[in-house]
VMD Tcl script that builds the backbone (N, CA, C; Angstrom):
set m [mol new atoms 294]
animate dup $m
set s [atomselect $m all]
$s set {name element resname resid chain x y z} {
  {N N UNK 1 A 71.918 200.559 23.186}
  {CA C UNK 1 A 71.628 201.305 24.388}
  {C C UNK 1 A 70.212 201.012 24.881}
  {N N UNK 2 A 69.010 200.943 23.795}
  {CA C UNK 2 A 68.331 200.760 24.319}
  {C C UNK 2 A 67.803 199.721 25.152}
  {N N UNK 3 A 68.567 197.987 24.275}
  {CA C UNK 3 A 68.428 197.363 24.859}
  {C C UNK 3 A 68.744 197.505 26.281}
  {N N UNK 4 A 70.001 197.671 26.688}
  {CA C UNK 4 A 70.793 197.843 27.923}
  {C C UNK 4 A 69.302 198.570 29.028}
  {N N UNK 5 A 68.672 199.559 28.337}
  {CA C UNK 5 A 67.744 200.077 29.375}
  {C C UNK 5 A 66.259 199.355 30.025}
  {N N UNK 6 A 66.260 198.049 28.985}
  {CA C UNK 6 A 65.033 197.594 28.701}
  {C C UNK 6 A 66.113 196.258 29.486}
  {N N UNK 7 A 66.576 195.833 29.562}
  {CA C UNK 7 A 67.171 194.460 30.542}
  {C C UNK 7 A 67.359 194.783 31.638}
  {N N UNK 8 A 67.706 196.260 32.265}
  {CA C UNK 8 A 67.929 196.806 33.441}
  {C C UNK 8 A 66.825 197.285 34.168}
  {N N UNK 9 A 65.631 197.436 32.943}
  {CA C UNK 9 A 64.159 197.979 33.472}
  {C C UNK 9 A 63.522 196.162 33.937}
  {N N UNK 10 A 63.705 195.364 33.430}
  {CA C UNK 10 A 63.576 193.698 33.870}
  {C C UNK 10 A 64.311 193.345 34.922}
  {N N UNK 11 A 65.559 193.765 35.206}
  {CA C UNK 11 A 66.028 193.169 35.948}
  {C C UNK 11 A 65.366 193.468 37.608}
  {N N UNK 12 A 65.333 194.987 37.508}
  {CA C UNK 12 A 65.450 195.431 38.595}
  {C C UNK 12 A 64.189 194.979 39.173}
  {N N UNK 13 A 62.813 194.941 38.774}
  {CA C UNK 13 A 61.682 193.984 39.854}
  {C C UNK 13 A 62.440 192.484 39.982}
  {N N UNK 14 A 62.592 191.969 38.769}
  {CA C UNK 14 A 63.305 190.469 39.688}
  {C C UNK 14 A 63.891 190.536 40.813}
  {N N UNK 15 A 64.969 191.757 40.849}
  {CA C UNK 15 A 65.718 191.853 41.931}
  {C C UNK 15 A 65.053 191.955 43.098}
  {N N UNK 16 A 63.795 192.732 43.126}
  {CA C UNK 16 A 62.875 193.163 44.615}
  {C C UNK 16 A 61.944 191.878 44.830}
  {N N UNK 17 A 62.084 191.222 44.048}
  {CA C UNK 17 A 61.115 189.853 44.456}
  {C C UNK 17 A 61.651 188.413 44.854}
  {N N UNK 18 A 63.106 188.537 44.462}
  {CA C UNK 18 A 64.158 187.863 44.839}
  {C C UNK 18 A 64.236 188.177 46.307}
  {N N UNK 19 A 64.120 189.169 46.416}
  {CA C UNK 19 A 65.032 189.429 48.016}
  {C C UNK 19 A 63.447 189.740 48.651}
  {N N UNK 20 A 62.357 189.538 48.663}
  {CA C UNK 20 A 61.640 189.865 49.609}
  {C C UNK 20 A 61.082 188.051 49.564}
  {N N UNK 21 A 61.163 187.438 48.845}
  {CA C UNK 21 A 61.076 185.772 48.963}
  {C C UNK 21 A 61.030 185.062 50.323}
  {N N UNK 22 A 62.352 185.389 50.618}
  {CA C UNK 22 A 62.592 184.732 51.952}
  {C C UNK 22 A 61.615 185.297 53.430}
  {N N UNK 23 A 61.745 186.056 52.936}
  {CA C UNK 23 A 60.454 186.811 54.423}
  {C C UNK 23 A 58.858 186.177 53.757}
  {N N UNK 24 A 58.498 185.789 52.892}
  {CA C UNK 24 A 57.631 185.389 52.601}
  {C C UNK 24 A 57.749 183.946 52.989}
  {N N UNK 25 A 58.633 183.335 53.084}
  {CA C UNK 25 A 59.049 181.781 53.216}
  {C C UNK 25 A 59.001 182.073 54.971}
  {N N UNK 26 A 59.660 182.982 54.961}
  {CA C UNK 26 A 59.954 182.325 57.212}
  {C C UNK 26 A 58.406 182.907 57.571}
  {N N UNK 27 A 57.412 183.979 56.878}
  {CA C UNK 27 A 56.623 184.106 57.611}
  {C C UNK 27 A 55.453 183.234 57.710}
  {N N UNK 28 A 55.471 182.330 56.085}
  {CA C UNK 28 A 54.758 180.797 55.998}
  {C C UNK 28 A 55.561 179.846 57.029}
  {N N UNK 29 A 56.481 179.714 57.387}
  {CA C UNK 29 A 57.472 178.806 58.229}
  {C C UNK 29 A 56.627 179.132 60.174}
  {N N UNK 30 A 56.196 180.490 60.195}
  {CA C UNK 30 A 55.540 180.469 61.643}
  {C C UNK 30 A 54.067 180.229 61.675}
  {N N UNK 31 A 53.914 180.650 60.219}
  {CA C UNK 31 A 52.321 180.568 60.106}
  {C C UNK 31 A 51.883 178.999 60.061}
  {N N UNK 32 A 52.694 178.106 59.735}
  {CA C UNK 32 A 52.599 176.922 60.064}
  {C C UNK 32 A 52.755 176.364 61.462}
  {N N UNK 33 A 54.192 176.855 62.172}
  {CA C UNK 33 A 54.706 176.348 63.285}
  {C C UNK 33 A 53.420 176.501 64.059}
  {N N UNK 34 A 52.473 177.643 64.021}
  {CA C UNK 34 A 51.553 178.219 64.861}
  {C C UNK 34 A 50.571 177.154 64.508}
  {N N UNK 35 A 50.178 176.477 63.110}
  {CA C UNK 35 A 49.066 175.953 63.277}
  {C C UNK 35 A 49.451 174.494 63.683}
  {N N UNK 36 A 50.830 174.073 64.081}
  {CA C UNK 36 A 50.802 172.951 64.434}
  {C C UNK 36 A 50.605 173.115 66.184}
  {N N UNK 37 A 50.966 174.015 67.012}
  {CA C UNK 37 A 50.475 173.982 67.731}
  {C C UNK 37 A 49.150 173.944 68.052}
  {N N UNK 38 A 48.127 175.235 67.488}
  {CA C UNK 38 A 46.642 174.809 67.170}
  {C C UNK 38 A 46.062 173.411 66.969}
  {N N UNK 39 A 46.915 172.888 66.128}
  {CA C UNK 39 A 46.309 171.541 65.715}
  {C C UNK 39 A 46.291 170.561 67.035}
  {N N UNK 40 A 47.582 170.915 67.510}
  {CA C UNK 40 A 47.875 170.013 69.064}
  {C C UNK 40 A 46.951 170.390 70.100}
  {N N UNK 41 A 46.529 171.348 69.857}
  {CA C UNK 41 A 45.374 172.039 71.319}
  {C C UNK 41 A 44.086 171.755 70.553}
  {N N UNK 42 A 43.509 171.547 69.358}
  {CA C UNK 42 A 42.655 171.191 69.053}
  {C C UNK 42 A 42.697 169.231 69.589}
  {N N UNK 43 A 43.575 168.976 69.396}
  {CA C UNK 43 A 43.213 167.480 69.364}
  {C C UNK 43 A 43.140 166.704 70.692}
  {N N UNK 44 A 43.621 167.430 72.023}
  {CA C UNK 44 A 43.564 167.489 73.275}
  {C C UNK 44 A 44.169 167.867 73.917}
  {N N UNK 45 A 44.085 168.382 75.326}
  {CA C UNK 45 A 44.729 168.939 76.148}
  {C C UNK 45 A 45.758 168.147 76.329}
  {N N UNK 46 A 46.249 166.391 76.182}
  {CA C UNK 46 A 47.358 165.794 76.747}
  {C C UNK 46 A 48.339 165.950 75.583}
  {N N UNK 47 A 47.848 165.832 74.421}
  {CA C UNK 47 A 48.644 165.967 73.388}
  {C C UNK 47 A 48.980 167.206 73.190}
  {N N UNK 48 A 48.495 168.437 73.885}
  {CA C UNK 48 A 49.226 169.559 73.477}
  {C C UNK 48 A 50.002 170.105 74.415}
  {N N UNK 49 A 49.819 169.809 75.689}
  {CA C UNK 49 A 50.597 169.602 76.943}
  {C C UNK 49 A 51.939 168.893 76.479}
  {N N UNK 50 A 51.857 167.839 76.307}
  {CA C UNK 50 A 53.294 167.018 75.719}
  {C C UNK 50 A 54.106 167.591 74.337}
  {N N UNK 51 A 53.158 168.155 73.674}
  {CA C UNK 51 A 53.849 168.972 72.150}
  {C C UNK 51 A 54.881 170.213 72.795}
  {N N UNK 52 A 54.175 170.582 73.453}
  {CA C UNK 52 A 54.290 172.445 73.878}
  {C C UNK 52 A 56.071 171.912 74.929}
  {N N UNK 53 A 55.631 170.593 75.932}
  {CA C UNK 53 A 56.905 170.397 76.947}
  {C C UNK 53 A 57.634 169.844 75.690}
  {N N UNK 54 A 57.707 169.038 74.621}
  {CA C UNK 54 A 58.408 168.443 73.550}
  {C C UNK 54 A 59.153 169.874 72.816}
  {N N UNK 55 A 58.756 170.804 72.479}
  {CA C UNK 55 A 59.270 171.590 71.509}
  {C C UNK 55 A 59.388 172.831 72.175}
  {N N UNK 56 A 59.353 172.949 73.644}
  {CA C UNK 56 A 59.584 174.137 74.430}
  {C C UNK 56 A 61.465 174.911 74.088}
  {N N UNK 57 A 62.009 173.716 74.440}
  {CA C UNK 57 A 63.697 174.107 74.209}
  {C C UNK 57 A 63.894 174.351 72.793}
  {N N UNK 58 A 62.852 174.109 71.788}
  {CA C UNK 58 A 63.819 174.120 70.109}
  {C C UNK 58 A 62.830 175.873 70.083}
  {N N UNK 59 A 61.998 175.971 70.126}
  {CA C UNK 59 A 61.327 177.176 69.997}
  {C C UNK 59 A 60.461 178.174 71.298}
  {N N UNK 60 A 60.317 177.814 72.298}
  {CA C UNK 60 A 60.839 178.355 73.502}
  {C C UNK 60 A 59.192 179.143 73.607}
  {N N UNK 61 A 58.341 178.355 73.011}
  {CA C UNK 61 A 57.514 179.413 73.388}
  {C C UNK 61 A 56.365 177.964 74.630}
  {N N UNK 62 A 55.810 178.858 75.467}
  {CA C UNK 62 A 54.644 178.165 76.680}
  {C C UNK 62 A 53.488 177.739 76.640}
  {N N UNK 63 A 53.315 177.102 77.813}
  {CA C UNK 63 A 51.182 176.627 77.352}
  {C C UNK 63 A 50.845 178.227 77.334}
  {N N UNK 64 A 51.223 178.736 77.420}
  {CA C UNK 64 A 50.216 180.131 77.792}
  {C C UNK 64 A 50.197 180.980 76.292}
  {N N UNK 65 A 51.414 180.669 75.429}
  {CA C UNK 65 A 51.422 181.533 74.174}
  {C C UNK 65 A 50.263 181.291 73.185}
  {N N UNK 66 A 49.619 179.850 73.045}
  {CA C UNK 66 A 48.497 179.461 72.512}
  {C C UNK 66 A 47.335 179.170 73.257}
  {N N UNK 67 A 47.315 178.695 74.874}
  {CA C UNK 67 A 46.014 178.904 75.784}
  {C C UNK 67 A 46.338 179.900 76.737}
  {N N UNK 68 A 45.805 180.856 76.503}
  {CA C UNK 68 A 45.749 182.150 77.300}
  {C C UNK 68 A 45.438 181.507 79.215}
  {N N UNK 69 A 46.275 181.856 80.138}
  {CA C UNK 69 A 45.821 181.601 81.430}
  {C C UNK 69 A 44.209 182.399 81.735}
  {N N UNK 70 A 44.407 183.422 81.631}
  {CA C UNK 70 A 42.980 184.309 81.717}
  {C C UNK 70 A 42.490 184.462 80.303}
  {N N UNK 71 A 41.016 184.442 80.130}
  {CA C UNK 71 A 39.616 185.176 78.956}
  {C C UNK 71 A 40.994 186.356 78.794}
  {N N UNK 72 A 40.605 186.815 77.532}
  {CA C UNK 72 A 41.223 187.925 77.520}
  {C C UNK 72 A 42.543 188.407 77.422}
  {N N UNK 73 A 43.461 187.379 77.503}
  {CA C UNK 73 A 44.575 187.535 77.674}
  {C C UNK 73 A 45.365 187.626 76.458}
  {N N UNK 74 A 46.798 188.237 76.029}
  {CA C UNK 74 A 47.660 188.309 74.495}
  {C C UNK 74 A 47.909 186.693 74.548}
  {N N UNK 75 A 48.127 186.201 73.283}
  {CA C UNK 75 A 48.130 185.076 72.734}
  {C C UNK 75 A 49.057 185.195 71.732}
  {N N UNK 76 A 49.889 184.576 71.275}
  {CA C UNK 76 A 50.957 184.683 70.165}
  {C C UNK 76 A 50.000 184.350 68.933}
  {N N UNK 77 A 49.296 183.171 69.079}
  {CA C UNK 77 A 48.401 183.159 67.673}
  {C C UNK 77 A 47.243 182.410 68.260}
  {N N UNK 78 A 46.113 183.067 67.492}
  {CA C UNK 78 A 44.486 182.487 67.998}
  {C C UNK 78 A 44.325 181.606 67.514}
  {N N UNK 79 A 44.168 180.113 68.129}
  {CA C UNK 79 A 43.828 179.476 67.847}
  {C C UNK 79 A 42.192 179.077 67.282}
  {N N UNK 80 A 41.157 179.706 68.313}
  {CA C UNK 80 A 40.110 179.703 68.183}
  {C C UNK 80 A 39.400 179.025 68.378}
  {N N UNK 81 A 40.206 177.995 69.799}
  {CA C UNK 81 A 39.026 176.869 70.659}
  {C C UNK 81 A 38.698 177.099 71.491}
  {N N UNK 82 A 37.402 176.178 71.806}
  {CA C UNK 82 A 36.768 176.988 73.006}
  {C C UNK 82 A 37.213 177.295 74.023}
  {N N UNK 83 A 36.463 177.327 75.484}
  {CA C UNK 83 A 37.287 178.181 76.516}
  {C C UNK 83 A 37.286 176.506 77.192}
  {N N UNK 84 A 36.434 175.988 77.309}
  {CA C UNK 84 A 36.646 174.371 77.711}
  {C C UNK 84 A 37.817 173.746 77.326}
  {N N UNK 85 A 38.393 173.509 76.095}
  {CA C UNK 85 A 39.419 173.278 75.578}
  {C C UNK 85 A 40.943 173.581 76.401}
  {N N UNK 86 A 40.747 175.328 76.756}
  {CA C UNK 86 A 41.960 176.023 77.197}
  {C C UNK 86 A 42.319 175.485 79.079}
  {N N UNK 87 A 40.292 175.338 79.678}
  {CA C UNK 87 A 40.447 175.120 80.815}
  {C C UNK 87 A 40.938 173.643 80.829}
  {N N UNK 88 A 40.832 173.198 79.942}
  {CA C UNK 88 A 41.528 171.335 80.340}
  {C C UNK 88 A 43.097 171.423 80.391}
  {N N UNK 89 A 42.975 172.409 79.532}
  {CA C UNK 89 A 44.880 172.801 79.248}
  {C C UNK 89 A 45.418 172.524 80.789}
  {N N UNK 90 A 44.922 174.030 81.427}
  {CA C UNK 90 A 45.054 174.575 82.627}
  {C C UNK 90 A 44.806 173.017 83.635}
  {N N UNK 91 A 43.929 172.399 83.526}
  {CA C UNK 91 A 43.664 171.067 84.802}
  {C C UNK 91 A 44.543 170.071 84.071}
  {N N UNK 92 A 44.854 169.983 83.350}
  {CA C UNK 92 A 45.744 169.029 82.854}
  {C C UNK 92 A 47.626 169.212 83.578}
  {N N UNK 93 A 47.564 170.778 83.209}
  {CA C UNK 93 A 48.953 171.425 83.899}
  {C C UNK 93 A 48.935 170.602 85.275}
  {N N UNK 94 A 48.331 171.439 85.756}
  {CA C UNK 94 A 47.635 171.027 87.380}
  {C C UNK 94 A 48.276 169.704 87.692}
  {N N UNK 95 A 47.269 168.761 87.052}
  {CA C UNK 95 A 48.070 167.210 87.265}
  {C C UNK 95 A 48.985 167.183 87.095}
  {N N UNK 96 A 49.943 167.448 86.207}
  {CA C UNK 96 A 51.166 166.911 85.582}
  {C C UNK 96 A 52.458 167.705 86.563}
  {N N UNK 97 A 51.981 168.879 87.419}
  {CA C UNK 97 A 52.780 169.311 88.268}
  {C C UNK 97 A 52.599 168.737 89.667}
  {N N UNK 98 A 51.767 167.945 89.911}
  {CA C UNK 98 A 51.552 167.075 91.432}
  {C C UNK 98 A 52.695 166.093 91.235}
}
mol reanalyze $m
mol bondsrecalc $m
mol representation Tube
mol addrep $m
């Protein structure tokens, strides 16, 4: 008996760490997706312009979710480049819609 209480007292954290795994996995899975965008707006406005129109239909998010249109504005994740960076975003758009 006692054993029985002492395999069931083991089992049961495995069990809560088993099943909270996967939310630990998809929330590393955005925390990445996010820094590959970062990485694309760090490395230039044309390359992140073309990433953002490249992977718009598989994950649906805009130039605006990582370069804010306005200072101040919600951002899905901070990247943390400058405001020069965001305004090339923005003049880069510009062109690519003429």
């Amino acid at each position: 008996m006692k054993a029985l209480i002492v395999a069931l007292a083991l089992a049961v954290p495995a069990t809560a760490v088993a099943q909270s795994t996967p939310a630990r996995a998809d929330m590393s899975f955005h925390v990445r997706l996010y820094e590959r965008y970062c990485d694309k707006l760090r490395e230039s406005a044309t390359a992140y312009v073309q990433f953002v129109r490249a992977k718009q239909t598989i994950y649906g998010y805009t130039y605006s979710d990582f370069a804010p249109n306005n200072p101040g504005d919600a951002v899905r994740y901070d990247c943390k480049v400058p405001a020069e960076r965001v305004a090339a975003v923005h003049r880069e758009l510009r062109v690519a819609s003429r």
